[in-house]
C-alpha positions as a LaTeX table, in Angstrom:
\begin{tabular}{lrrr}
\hline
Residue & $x$ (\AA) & $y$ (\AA) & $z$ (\AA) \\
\hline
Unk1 & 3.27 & $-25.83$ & $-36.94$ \\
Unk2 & 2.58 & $-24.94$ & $-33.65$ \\
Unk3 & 5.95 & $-24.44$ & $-31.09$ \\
Unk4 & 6.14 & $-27.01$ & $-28.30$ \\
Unk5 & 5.78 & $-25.12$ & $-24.80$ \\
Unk6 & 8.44 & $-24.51$ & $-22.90$ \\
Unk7 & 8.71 & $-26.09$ & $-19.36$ \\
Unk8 & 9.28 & $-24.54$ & $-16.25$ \\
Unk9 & 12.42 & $-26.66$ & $-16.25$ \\
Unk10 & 13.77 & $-25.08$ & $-19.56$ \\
Unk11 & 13.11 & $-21.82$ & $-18.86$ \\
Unk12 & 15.37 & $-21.88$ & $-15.46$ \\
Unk13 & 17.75 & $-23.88$ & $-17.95$ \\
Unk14 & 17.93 & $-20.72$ & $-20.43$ \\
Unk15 & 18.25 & $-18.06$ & $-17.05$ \\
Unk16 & 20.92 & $-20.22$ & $-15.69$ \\
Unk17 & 22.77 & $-19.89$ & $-19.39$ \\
Unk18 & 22.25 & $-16.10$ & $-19.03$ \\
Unk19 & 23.67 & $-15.65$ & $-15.89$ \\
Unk20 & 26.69 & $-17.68$ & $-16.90$ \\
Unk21 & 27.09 & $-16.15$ & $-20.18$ \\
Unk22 & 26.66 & $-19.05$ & $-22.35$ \\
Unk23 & 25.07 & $-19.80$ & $-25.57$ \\
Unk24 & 21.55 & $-20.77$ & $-25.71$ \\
Unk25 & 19.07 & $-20.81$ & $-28.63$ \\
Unk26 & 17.02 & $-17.11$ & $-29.07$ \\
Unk27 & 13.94 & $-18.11$ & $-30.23$ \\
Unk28 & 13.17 & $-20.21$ & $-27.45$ \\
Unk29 & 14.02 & $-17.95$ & $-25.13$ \\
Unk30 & 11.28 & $-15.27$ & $-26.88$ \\
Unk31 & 9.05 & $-18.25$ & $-26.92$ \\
Unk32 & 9.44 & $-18.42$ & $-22.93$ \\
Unk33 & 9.13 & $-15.11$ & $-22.23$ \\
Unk34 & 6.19 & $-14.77$ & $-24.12$ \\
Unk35 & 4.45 & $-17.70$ & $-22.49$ \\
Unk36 & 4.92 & $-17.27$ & $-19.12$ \\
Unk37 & 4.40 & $-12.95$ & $-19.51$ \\
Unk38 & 7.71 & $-11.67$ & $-19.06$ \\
Unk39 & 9.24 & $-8.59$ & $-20.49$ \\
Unk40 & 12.34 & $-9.78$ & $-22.75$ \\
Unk41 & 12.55 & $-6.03$ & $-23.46$ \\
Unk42 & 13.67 & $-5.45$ & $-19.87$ \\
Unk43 & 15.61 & $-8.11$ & $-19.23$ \\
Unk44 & 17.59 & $-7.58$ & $-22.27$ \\
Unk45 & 17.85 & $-3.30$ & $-22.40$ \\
Unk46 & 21.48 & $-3.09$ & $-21.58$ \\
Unk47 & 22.95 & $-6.73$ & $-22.81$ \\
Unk48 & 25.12 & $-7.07$ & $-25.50$ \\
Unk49 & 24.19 & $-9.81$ & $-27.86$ \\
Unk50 & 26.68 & $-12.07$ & $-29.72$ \\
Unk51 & 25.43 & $-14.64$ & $-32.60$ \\
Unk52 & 26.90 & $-18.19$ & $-32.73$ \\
Unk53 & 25.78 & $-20.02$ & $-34.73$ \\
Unk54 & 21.91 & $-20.82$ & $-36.48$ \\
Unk55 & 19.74 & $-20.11$ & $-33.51$ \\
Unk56 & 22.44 & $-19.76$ & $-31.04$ \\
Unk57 & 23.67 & $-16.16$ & $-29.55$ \\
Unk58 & 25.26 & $-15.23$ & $-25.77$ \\
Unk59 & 24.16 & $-12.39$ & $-24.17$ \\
Unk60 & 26.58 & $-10.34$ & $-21.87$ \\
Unk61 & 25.08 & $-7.58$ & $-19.42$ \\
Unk62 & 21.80 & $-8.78$ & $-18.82$ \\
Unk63 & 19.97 & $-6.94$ & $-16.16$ \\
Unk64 & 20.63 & $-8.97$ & $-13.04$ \\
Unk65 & 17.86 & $-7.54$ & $-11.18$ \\
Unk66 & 15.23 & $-9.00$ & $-14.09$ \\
Unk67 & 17.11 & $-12.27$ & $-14.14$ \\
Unk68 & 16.87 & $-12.81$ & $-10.71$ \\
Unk69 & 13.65 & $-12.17$ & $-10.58$ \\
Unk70 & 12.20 & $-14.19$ & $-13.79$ \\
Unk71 & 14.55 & $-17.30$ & $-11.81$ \\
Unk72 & 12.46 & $-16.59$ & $-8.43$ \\
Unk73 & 9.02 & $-16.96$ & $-10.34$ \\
Unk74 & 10.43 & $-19.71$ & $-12.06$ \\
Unk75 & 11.36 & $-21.84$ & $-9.05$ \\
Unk76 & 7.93 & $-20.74$ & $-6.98$ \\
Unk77 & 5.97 & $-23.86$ & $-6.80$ \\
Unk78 & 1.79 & $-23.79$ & $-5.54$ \\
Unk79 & 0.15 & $-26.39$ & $-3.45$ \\
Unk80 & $-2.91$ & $-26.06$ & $-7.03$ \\
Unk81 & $-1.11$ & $-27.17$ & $-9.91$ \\
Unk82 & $-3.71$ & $-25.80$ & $-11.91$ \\
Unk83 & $-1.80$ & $-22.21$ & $-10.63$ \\
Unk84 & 1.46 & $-23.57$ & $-11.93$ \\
Unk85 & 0.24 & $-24.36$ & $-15.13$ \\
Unk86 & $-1.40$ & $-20.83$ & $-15.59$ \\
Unk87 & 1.77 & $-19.20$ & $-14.97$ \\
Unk88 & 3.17 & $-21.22$ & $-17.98$ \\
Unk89 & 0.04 & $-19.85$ & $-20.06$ \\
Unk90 & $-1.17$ & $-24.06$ & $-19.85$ \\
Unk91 & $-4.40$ & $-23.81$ & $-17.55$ \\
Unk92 & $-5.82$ & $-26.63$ & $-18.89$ \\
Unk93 & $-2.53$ & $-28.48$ & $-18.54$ \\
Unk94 & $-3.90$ & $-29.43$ & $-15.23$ \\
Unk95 & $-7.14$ & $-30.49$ & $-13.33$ \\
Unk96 & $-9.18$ & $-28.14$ & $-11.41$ \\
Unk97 & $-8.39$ & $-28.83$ & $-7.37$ \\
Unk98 & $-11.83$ & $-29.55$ & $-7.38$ \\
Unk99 & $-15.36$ & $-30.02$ & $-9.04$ \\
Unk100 & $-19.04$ & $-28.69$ & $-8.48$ \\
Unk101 & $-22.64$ & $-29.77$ & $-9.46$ \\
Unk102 & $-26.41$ & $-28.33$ & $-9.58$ \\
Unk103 & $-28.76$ & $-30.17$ & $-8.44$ \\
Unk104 & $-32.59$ & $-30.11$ & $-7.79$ \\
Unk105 & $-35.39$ & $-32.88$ & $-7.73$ \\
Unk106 & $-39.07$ & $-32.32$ & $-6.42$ \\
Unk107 & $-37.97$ & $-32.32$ & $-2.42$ \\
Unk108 & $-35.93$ & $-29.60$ & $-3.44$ \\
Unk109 & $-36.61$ & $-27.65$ & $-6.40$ \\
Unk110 & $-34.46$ & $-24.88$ & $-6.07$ \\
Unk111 & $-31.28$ & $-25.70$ & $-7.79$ \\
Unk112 & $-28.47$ & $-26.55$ & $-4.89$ \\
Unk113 & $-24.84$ & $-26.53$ & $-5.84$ \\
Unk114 & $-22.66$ & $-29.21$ & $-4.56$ \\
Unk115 & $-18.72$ & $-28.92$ & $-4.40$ \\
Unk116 & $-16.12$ & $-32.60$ & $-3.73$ \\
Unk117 & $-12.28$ & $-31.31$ & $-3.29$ \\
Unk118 & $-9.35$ & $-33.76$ & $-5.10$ \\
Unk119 & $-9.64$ & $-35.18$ & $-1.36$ \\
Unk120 & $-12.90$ & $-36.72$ & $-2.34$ \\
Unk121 & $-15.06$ & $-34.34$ & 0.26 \\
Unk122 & $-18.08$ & $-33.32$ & $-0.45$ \\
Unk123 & $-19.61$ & $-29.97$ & 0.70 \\
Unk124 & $-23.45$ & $-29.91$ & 0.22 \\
Unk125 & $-25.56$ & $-26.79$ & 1.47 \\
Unk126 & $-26.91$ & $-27.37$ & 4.89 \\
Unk127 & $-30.05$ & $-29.79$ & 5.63 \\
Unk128 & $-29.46$ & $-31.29$ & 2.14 \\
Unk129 & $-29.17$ & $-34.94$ & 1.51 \\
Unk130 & $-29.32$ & $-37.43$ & $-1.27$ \\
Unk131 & $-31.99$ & $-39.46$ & $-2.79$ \\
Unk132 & $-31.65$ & $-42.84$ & $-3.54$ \\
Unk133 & $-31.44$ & $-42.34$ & $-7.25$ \\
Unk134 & $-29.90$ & $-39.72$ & $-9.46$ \\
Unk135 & $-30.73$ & $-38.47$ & $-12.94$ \\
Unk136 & $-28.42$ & $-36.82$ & $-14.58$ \\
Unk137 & $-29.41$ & $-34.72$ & $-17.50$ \\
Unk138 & $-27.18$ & $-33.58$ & $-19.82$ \\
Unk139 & $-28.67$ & $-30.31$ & $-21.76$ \\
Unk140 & $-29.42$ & $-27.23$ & $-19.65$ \\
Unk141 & $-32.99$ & $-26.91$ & $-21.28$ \\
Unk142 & $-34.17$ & $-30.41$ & $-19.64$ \\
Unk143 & $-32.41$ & $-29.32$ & $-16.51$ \\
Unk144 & $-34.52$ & $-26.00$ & $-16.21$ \\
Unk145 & $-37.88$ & $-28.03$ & $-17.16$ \\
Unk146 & $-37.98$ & $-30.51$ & $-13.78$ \\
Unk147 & $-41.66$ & $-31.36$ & $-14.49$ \\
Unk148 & $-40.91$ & $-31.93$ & $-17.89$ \\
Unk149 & $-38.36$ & $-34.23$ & $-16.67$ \\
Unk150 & $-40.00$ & $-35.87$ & $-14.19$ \\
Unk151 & $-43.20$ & $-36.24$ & $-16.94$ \\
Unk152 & $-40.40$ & $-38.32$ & $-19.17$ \\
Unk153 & $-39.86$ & $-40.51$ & $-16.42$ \\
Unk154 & $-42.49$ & $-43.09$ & $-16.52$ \\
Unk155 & $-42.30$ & $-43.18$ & $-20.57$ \\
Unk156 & $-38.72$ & $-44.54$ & $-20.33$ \\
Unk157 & $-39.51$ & $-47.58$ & $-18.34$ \\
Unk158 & $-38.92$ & $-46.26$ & $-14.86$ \\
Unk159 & $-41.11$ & $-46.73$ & $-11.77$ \\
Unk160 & $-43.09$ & $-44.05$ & $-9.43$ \\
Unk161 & $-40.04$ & $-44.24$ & $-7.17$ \\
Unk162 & $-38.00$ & $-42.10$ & $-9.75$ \\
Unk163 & $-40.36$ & $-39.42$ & $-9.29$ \\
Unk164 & $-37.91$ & $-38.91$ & $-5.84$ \\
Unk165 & $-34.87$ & $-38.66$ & $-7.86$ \\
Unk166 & $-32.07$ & $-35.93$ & $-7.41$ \\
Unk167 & $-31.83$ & $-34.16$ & $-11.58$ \\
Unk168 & $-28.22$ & $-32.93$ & $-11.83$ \\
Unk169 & $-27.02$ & $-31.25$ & $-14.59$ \\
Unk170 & $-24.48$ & $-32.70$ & $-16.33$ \\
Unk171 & $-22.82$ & $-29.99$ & $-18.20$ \\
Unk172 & $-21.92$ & $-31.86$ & $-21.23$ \\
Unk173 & $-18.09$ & $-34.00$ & $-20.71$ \\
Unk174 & $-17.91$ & $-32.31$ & $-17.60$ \\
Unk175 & $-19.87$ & $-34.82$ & $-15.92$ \\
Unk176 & $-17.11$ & $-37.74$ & $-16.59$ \\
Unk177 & $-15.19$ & $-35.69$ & $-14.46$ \\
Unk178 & $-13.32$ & $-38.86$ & $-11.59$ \\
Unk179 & $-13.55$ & $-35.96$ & $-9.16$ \\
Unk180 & $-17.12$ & $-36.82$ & $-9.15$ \\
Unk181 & $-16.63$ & $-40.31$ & $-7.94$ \\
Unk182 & $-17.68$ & $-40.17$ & $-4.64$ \\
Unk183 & $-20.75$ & $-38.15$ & $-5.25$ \\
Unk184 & $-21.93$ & $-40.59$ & $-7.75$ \\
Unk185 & $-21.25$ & $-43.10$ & $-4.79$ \\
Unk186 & $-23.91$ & $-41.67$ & $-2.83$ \\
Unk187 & $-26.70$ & $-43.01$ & $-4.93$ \\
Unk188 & $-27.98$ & $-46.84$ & $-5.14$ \\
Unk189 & $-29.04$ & $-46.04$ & $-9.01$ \\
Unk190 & $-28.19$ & $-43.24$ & $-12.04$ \\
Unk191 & $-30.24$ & $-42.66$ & $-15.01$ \\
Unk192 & $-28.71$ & $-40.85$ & $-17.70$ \\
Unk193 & $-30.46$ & $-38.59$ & $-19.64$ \\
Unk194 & $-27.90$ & $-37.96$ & $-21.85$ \\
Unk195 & $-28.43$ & $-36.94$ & $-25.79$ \\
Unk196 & $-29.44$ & $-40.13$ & $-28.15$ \\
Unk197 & $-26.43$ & $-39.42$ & $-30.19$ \\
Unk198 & $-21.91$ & $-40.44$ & $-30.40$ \\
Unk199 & $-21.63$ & $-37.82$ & $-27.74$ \\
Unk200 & $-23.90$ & $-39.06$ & $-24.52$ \\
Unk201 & $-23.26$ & $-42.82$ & $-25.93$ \\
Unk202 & $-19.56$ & $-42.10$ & $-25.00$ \\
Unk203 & $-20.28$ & $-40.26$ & $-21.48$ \\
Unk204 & $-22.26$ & $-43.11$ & $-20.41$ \\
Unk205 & $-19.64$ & $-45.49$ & $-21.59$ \\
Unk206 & $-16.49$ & $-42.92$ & $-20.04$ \\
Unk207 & $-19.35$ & $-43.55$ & $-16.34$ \\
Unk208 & $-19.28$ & $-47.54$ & $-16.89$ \\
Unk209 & $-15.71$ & $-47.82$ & $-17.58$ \\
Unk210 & $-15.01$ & $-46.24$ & $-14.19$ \\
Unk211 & $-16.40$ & $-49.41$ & $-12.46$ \\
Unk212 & $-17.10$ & $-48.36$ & $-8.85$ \\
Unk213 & $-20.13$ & $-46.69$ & $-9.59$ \\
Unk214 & $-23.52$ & $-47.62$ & $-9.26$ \\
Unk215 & $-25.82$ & $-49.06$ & $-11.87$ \\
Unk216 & $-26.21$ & $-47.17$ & $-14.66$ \\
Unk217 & $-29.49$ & $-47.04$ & $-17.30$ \\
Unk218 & $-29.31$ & $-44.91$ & $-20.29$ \\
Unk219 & $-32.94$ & $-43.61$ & $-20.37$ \\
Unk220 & $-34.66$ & $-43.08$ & $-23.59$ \\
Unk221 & $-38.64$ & $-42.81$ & $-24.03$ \\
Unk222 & $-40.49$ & $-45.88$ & $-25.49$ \\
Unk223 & $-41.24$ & $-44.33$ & $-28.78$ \\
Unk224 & $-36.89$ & $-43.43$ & $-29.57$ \\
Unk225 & $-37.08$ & $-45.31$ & $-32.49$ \\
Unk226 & $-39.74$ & $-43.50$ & $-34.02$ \\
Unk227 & $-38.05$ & $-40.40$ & $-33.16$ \\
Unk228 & $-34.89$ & $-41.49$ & $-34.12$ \\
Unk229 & $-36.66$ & $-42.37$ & $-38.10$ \\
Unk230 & $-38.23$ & $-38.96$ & $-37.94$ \\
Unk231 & $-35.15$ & $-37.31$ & $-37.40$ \\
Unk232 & $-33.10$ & $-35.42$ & $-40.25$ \\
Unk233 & $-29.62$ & $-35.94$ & $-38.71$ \\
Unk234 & $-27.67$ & $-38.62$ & $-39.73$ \\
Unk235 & $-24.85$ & $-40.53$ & $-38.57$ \\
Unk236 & $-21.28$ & $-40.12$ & $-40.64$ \\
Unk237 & $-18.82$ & $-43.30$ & $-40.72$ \\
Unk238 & $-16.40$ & $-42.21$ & $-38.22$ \\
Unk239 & $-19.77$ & $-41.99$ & $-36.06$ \\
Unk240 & $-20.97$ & $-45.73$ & $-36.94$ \\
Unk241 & $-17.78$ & $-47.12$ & $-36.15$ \\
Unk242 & $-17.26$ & $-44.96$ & $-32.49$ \\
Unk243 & $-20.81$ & $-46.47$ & $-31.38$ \\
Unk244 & $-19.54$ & $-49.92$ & $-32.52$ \\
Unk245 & $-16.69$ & $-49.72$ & $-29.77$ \\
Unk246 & $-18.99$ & $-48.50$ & $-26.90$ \\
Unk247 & $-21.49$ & $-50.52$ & $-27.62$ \\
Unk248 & $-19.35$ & $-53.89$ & $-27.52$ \\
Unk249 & $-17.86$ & $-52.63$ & $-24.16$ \\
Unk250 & $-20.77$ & $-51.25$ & $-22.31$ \\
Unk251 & $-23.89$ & $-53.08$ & $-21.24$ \\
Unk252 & $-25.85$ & $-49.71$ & $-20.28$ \\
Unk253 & $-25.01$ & $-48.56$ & $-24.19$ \\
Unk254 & $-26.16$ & $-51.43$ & $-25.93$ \\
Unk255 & $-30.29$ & $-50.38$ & $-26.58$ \\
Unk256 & $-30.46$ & $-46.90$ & $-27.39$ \\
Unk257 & $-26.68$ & $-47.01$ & $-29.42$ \\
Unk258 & $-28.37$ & $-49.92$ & $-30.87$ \\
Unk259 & $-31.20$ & $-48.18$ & $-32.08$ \\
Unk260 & $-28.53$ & $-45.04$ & $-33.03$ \\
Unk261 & $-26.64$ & $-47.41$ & $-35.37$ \\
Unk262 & $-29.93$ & $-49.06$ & $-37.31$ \\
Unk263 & $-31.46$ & $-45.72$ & $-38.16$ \\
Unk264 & $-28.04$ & $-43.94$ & $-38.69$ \\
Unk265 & $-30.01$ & $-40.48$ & $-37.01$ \\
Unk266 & $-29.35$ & $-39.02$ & $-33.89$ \\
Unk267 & $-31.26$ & $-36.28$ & $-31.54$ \\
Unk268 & $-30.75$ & $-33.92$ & $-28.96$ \\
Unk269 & $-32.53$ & $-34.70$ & $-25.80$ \\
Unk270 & $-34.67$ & $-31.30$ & $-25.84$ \\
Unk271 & $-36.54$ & $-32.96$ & $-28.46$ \\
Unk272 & $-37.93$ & $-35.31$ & $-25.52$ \\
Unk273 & $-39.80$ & $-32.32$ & $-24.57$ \\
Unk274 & $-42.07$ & $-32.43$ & $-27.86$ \\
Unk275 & $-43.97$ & $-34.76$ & $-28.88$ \\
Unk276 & $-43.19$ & $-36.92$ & $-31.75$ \\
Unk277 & $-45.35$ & $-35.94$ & $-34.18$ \\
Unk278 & $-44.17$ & $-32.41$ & $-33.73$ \\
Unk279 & $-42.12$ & $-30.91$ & $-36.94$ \\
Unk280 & $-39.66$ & $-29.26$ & $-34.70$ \\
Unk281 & $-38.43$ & $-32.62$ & $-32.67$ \\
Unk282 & $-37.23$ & $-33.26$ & $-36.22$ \\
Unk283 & $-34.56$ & $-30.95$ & $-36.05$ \\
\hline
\end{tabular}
């Protein structure tokens, strides 16, 4: 079984029961200095240690210079928790101060990368502004293909005006990110070319959940079903039952994790790249 981590707030807990000479449990004090990079070795050189009882010892004659300074790193605090939580060895105990996009579209086909702060700011390179609709497309392949993309368009139901759209990459769960938020704001539409399978039904449903976004469309080609029949993989139970729960709570959901749940197959959206017929869109 894996050992709980060890808060900042223990570990000045176990230095204060050094300095004073008292018992404290030894294993969690390894634990500590393991996690947060500090050299037990060093801190102990000179000490004499006295067992208890079980886990329990005292050290006497701990080197004071060591002490105080594992107590001082201990008690630092940074505006980033993210920084805190990397000190403890737990960087993904925290959210990122921050969260960044690519985005292109046929204005601008040059990817552009667009940063919002936990302030809800958004920095966009100079010149640049939005379209009136977004698409954002979930696997890197259909990101690098924009005519591709923009080919798919029309075949899942959507008019000329798409054709305008900013393409953002959605990196996969990173996309649900609430730091988003206001960039999604921006836009008076999203299409979301996310994966016909559990795993872009649930980022759609994670967007709708949110509530103060925009309307969203799951895009899918006309011909999903028949691509969904072709296809070899297959849904497990777990699966069925997951689509069940987004489906019932998210309008956007409802067709294409429909269509997921009849068939019991699922794709990747590279696949919308090939035509149907094609061996490999199988796969």
């Amino acid at each position: 079984m894996v050992a709980r981590r060890i808060s900042r707030t223990q570990l000045l807990g176990y230095l204060d029961k050094l300095s004073r000479e008292e018992p404290l449990p030894e294993p969690k004090l390894y634990q500590a200095a393991d996690q947060f990079g500090l050299s037990i070795d060093q801190l102990l050189a000179n000490a004499t240690r006295s067992h208890i009882r079980r886990d329990l010892v005292r050290y006497s004659g701990v080197d004071q210079d060591t002490l105080a300074q594992w107590q001082l790193m201990a008690e630092e605090r940074h505006a980033v928790a993210r920084i805190d939580q990397s000190i403890m060895g737990n960087s993904h105990g925290a959210r990122v101060s921050g969260a960044m996009v690519n985005v292109r579209s046929i204005r601008q086909p040059h990817p552009q990368v667009v940063m919002m702060n936990d302030q809800g700011e958004i920095s966009a390179p100079p010149g640049s502004t939005p379209a009136a609709r977004l698409i954002i497309v979930e696997n890197l392949e259909n990101f690098l293909s924009l005519d591709g993309t923009l080919s798919l368009l029309p075949a899942c139901g959507l008019s000329p005006a798409w054709q305008e759209a900013d393409i953002l990459y959605g990196s996969g769960n990173s996309i649900t990110n609430i730091l988003l938020t206001p960039f999604f704001q921006q836009y008076q539409e999203i299409g979301c070319l996310f994966d016909p399978d559990p795993g872009g039904i649930r980022m759609c449903d994670t967007l709708y959940q949110r509530g103060n976004l925009p309307p969203l469309h799951f895009l899918a080609p006309a011909d999903l079903l028949d691509r969904l029949n072709a296809s070899t993989r297959e849904l497990n139970m777990k699966q069925r039952q997951q689509l069940a729960t987004h489906i019932r709570r998210s309008p956007p959901c409802a067709h294409v994790g429909g269509l997921i749940r009849t068939t019991g197959k699922h794709l990747e959206q590279e696949t919308y790249l090939l035509p149907v017929s094609t061996t490999e869109a199988t796969r």
